[in-house]
C-alpha atoms as one frame of an Amber mdcrd trajectory, in Angstrom:
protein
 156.680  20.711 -28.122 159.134  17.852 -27.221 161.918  19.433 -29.698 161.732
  22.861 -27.184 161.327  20.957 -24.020 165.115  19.137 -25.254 166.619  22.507
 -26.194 166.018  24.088 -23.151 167.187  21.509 -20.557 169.930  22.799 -18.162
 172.931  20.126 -18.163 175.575  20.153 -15.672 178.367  22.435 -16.363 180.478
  21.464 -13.020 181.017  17.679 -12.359 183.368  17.172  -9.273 183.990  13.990
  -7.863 186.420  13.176  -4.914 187.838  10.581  -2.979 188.066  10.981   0.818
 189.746   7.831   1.921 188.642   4.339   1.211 184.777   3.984   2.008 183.652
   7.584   1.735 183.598   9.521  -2.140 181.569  12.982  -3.214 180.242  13.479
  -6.675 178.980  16.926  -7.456 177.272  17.727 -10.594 175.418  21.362 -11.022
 172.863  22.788 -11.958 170.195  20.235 -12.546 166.677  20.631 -14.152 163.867
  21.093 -10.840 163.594  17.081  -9.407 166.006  16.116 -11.647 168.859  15.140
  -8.451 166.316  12.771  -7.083 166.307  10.841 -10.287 170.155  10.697 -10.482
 170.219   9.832  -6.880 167.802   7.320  -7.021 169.287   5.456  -9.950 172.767
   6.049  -8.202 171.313   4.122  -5.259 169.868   1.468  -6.902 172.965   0.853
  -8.701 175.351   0.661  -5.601 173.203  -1.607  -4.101 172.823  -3.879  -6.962
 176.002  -4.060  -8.011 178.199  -3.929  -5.067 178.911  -8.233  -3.710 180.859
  -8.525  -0.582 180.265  -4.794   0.858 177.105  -2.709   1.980 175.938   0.810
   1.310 175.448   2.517   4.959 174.631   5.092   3.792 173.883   8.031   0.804
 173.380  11.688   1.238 171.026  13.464  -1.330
């Protein structure tokens, strides 16, 4: 059951990521799995805030 669950899990065919100016970047990545954005935008977040000394996250966009 876990063997077909791994076989048929959509992975991103487009990843895009740009740059627009200093403090502002897009990263696109589609198609996910149903729920599956939330988790990479969640562990994105937690990430940025962790790891980033000396400058704040105002904001993300989901």
């Amino acid at each position: 059951m876990i063997q077909k669950n791994w076989q048929e899990l959509i992975k991103p065919n487009k990843v895009e990521f740009s740059s627009s100016g200093r403090t502002k970047a897009t990263l696109v990545a589609e198609p996910l799995e149903r729920g599956f954005g939330l988790t990479l935008g969640n562990a994105l977040r937690r990430v940025l805030l962790s790891s980033l000394r000396g400058a704040a996250v105002t904001a993300v966009q989901i």
